[in-house]
N, C-alpha and C positions, 0 to 999 in steps of 0.2 A: 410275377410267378417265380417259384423257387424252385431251384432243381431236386430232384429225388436224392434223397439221399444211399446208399446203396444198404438193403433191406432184407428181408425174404419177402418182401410185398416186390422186389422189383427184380424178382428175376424172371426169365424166358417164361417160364411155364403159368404164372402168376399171371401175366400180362398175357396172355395166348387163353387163358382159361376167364378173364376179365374181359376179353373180346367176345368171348362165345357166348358167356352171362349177358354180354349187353344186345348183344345182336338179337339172339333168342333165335326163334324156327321161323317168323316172317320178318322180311328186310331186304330191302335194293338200293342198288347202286349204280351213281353214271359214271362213267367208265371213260377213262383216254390209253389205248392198248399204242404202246411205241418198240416196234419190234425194231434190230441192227439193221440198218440201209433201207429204211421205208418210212414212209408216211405215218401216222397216225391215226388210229381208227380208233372213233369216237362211238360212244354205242350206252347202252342200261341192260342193267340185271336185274331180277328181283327172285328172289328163293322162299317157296311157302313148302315148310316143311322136308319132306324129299324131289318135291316139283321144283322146276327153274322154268322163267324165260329170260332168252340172251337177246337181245339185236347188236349188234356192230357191223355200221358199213352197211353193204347190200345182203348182211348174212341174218338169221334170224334162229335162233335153237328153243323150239319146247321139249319139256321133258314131264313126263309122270311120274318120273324115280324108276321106272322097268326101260321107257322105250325113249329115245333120242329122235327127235324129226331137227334135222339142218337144212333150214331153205336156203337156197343161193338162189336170192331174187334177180340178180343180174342173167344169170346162166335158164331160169327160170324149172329148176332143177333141187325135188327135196330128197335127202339120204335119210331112212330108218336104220337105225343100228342099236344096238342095247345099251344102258349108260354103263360107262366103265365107273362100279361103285369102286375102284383103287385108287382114282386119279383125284388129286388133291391140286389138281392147274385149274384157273376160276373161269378159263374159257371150254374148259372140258366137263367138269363137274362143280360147281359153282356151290352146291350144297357141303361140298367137305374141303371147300377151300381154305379156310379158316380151322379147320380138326384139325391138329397136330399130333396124332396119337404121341406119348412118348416113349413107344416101344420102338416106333418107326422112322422116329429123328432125333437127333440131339442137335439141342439149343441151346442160344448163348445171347444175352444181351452185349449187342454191340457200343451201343452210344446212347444216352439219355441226355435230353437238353430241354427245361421247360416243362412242358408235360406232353412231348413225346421220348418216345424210344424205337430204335431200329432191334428188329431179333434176327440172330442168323438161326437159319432151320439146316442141318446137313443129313441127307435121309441115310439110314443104317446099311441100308440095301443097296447095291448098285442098281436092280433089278429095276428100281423107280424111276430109271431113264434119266433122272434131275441130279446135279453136282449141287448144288443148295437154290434156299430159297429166302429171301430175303423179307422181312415185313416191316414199315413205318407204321408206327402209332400211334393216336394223341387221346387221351387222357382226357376229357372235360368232366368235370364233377366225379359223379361213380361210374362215369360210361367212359369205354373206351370204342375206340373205332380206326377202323382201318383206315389210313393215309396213300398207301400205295405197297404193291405187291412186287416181288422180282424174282423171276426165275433164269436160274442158270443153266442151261441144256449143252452140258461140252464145251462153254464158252460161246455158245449162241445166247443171246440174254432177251427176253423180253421183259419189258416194265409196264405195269398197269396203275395209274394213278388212277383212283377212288376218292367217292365223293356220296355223302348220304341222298337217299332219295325216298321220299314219302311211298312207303310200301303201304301203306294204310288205307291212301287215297284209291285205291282202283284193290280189283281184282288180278290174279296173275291170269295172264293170257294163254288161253287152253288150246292146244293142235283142232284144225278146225278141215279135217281134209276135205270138204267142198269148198274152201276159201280158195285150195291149192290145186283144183282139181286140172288143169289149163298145164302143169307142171310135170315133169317128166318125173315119174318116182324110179330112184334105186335104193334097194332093201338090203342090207346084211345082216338079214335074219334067218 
C-alpha cells in the first residue's frame, strides 16, 4: 500500500464527504466506548435513515428521529426526551455523527499513513460544548469507513473505536413500550 500523496482528494472535507458517500442512510456499528478513568463499554449501533438503535452495557436507546426512549436495564428505568437534532456525539445522536457541516467546524487532516487518515474537526462555536473532535479512517477501495471517533469535552476525552457491522442483515429495532412495560418511565417532554 502507498501512501496518499497530498491532493485535493485528501483533504478534511473530501475524506468527511467519502464517509458519508460510503456509509449512505442505513449502516451500523460495534462499538468499544473508553471514557477517562473507567472501564470500557462495549455495545452496537445501527442508524436507518433519521432512526437509531444504541445498546451499550446495561443502556439501550431507540429513537424515530422526533422522540429518544433510553433504557437503563440495570435501574429498570426508561427516559423519553426529544432527540437533540444539534448533537453531532455518536452516543447522543448517532444519525449526524459523521455530518461535519463546514459552516460549523473547521478541519484539518492530521496524519495519513497507508490508507488511513486522522481529521481534526474544531467546532466554530463554543456553544457546541466540544473543544474538538477527532476521526480515524481507512480507505478500502472507493469506501471509506470509520476507525474510531474522539471527543474532547474540556479536556475530558472519550474515545469510540468502531467496527462495521451488517446493517442489512436485521431490521433496526423499534421502541416497543409493552416490552418495557414492568419499567419506571420519566418523560421530558
Amino acid at each position: 500500500m502507498m501512501a496518499f500523496a497530498a491532493s485535493a482528494q485528501t483533504t478534511a472535507e473530501w475524506w468527511i464527504e467519502a464517509l458519508n458517500r460510503s456509509l449512505g442512510d442505513r449502516y451500523g456499528m460495534n462499538i468499544s466506548v473508553a471514557m477517562a478513568e473507567s472501564e470500557s463499554l462495549n455495545g452496537y449501533f445501527m442508524v436507518d435513515g433519521d432512526s437509531y438503535y444504541i445498546t451499550l452495557g446495561v443502556m439501550e436507546v431507540y429513537s424515530d428521529g422526533k422522540l429518544r426512549h433510553e433504557i437503563n436495564n440495570e435501574r429498570k428505568e426508561v427516559t423519553i426526551d426529544n432527540v437533540d437534532l444539534s448533537s453531532v456525539d455518536l452516543l447522543t445522536n448517532p444519525t449526524r455523527a459523521f455530518t461535519f457541516v463546514p459552516n460549523e467546524f473547521s478541519s484539518q487532516v492530521v496524519s495519513t499513513s497507508n490508507e488511513r487518515v486522522v481529521v481534526k474537526l474544531t467546532p466554530k462555536s463554543a456553544a457546541m460544548g466540544i473543544d474538538s473532535i477527532t476521526l480515524t479512517l481507512r480507505r478500502n477501495g472507493a469506501k471509506v469507513s470509520p476507525e474510531a471517533i474522539s471527543y474532547d469535552y474540556d479536556g475530558e476525552a472519550v474515545s469510540i473505536a468502531l467496527t462495521a457491522a451488517d446493517a442489512t442483515a436485521s431490521k433496526l429495532p423499534r421502541w416497543d413500550k409493552a416490552a418495557y412495560r414492568a419499567y419506571d418511565i420519566v418523560s421530558f417532554l
